[in-house]
C-alpha beads as a LAMMPS data file, in Angstrom:
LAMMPS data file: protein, C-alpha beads

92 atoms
91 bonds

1 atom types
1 bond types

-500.0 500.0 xlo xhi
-500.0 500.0 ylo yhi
-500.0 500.0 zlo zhi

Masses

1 110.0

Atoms # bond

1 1 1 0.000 0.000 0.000
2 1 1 1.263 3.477 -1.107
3 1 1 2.035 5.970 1.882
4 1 1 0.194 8.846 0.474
5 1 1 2.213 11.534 2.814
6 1 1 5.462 10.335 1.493
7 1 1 3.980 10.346 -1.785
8 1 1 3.130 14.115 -1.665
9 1 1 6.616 14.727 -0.326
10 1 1 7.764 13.074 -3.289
11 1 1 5.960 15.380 -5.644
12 1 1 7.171 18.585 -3.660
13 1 1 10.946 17.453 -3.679
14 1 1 11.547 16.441 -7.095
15 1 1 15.076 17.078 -7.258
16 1 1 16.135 14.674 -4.431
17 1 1 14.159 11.918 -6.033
18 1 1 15.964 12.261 -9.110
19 1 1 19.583 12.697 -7.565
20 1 1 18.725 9.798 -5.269
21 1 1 17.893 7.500 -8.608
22 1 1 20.455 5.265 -9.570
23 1 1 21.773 6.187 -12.652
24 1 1 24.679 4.069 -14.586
25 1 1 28.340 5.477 -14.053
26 1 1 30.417 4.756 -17.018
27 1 1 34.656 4.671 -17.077
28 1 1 34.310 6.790 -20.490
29 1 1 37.165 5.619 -23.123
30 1 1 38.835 8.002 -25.177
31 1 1 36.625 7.357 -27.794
32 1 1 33.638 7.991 -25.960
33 1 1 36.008 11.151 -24.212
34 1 1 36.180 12.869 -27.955
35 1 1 32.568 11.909 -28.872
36 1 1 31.272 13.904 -25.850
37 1 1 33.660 16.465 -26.751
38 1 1 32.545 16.650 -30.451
39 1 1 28.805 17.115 -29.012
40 1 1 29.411 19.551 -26.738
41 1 1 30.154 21.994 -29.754
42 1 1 26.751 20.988 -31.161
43 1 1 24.809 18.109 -32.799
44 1 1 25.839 15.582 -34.464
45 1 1 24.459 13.534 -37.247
46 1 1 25.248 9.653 -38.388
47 1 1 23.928 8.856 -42.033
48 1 1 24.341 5.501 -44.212
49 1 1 26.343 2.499 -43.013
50 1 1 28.472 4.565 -40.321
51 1 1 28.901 3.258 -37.040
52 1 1 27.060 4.112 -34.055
53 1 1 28.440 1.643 -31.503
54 1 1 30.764 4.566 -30.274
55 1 1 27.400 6.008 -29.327
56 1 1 25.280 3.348 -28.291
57 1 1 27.092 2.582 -24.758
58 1 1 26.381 6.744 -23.960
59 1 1 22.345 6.711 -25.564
60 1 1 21.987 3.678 -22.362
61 1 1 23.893 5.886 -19.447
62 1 1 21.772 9.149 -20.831
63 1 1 24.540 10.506 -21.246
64 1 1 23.770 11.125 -25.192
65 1 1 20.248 11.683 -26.769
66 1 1 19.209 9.667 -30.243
67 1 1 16.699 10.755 -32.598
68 1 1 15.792 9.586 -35.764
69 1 1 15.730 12.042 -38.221
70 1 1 15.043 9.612 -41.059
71 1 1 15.460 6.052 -42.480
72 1 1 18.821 6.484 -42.190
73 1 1 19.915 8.935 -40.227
74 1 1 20.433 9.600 -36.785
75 1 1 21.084 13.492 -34.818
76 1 1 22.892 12.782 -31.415
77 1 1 22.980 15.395 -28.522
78 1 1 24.784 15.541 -25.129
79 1 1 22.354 15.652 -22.270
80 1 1 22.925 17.328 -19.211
81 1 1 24.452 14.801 -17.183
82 1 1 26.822 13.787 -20.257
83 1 1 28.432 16.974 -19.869
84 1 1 28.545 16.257 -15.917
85 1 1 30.342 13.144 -16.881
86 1 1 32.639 14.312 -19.396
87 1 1 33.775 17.538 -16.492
88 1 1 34.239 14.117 -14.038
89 1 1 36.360 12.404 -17.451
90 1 1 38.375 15.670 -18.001
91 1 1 39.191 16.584 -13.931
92 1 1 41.126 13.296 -13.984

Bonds

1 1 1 2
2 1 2 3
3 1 3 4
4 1 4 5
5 1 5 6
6 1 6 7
7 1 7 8
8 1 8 9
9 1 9 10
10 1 10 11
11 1 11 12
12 1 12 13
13 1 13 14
14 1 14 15
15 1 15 16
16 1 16 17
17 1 17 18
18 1 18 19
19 1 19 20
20 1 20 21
21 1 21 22
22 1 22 23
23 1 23 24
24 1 24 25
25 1 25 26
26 1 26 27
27 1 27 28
28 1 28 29
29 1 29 30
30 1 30 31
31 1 31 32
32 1 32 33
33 1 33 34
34 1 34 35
35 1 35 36
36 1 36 37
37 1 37 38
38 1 38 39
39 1 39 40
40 1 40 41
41 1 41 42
42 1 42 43
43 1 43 44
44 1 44 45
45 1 45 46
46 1 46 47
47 1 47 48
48 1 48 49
49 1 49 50
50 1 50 51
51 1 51 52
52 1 52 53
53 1 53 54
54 1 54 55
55 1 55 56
56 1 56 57
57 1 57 58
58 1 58 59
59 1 59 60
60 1 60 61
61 1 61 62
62 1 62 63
63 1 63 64
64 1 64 65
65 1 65 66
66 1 66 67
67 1 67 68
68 1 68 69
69 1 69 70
70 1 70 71
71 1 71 72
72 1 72 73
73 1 73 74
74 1 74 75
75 1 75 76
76 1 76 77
77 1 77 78
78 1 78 79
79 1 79 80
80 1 80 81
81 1 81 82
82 1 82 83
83 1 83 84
84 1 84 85
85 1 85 86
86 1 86 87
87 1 87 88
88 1 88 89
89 1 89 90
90 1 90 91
91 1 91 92
């Protein structure tokens, strides 16, 4: 049964709920290091037969938005806790 006081609480403190949600931590690699990098200067866009397995690992943490733009194409943009992670990457 649902606890309707903490469930108000819940509504009135959304920021602790979502910094108290597990979220996946990823040890970026370099690769995934200059990806972030490349999508902090803006979008980026994968059309064709180019790989997107650099990007797939970061679309699962959240660290990296996907939307399909077409058939074949696919725009990629750094959320806000992708550019948390790459600070983390870059402090060392």
């Amino acid at each position: 049964m649902c606890d309707m006081r903490n469930r108000s609480n819940a509504k009135h403190d959304a920021t602790r709920l979502t910094i108290t949600m597990p979220l996946m931590v990823l040890n970026l690699t370099i690769e995934e290091t200059r990806l972030l990098r490349e999508l902090c200067d803006g979008v980026h866009s994968i059309c064709g037969n180019k790989r997107h397995s650099g990007l797939n690992r970061l679309v699962d943490a959240k660290y990296v938005e996907s939307h399909a733009i077409s058939f074949d194409a696919v725009l990629y943009t750094i959320t806000a806790l992708g550019r948390r992670a790459l600070a983390v990457a870059e402090a060392g």
